[in-house]
C-alpha positions in Angstrom: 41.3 18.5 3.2 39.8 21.4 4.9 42.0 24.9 5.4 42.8 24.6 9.2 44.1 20.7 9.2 46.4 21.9 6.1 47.6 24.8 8.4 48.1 22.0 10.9 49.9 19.2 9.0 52.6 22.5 7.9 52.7 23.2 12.0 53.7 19.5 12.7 56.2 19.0 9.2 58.1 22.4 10.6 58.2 21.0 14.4 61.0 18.2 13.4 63.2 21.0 11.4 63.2 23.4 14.5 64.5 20.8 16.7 67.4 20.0 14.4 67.7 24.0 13.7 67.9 24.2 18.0 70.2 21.3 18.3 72.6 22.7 15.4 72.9 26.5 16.4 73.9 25.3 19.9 76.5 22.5 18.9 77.8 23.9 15.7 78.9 27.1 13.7 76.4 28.8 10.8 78.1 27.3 7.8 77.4 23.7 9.2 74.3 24.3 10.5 73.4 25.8 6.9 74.4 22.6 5.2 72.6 20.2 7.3 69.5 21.7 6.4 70.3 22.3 2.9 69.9 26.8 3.2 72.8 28.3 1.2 74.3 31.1 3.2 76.3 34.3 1.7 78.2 36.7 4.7 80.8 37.4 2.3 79.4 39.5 -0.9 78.7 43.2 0.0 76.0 43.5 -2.4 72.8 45.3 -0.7 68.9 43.2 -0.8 67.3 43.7 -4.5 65.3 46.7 -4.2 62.3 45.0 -5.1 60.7 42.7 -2.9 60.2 38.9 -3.5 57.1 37.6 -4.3 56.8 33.9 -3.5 54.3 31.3 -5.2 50.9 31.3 -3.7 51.7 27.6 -2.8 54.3 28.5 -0.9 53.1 31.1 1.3 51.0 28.8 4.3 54.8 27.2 4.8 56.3 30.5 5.7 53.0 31.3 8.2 53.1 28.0 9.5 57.2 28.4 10.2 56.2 31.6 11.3 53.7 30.3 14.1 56.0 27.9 15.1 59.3 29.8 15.9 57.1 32.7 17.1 56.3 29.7 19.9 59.6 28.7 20.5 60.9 28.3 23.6 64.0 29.4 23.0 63.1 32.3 21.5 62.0 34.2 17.9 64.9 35.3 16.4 65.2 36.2 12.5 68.3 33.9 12.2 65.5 30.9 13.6 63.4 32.3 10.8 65.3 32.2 8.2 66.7 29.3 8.9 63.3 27.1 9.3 62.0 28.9 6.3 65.2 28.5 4.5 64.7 25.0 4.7 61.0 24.1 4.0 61.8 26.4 1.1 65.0 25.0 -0.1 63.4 24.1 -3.8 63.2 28.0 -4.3 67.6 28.0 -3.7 67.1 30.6 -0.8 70.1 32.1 0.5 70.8 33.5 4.0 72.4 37.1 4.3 73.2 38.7 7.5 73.7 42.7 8.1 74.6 44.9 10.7 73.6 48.9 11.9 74.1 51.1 14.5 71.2 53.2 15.1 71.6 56.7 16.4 72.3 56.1 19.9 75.4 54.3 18.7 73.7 50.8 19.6 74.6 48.2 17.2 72.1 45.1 16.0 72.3 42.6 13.4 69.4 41.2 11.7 69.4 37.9 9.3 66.9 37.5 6.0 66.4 35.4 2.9 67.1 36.3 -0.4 65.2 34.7 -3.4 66.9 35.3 -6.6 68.8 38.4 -5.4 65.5 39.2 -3.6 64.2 39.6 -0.1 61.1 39.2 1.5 61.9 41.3 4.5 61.6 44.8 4.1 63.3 45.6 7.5 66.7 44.2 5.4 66.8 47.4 3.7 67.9 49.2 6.9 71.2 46.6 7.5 74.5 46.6 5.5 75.1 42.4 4.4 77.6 41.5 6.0 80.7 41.3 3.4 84.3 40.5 2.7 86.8 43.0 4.4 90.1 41.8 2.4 90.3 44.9 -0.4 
């Protein structure tokens, strides 16, 4: 099969996900979103991203472009937690796991930001710059 129709055939396979991820964000809460499309999910341990980034199988790499084309298309909207989510899931063999973090920057402005973790490893850099979110009970 040539190059482009197997960049195509991972286009169409991540269409069918998205609409379930749309459907689930807006009817449901993370945690049951998260187990319909098999992503494990972590908002409760503290620990900071690996400091080394993950590297994933060569194999594996046209799914997270082609789930990147497609949510970058949305209609909806590209948001990280979209991402990671569709990702997430057409790489749930790895066992990713979704983290979530929060900052303020220096005008006081606060963001969140979502990202996978592969084996205590990331493959967002920008998750370096948000603290996970993590259990407040001491």
């Amino acid at each position: 099969m040539r190059r482009w129709a197997l960049g195509a055939w991972e286009i169409l396979r991540a269409l069918g996900p998205m609409v379930v991820i749309e459907i689930s964000l807006r009817t449901s809460d993370l945690p049951t979103t998260c187990r319909r499309l098999g992503v494990a999910y972590d908002l409760d341990s503290p620990a900071a991203p690996g400091a080394v980034l993950a590297v994933l199988p060569r194999r594996r790499r046209r799914v997270v472009l082609a789930s990147l084309a497609v949510v970058s298309r949305w209609p909806a909207g590209d948001t990280c937690l979209r991402r990671c989510l569709l990702i997430g899931h057409r790489l749930r063999g790895l066992k990713p796991v979704l983290r979530i973090g929060v900052r303020r920057d220096t005008a006081g402005a606060f963001s969140a930001h979502s990202w996978l973790e592969f084996a205590g490893r990331t493959l967002d850099p920008a998750a370096f710059e948000f603290a996970p979110l993590g259990s407040t009970d001491q």
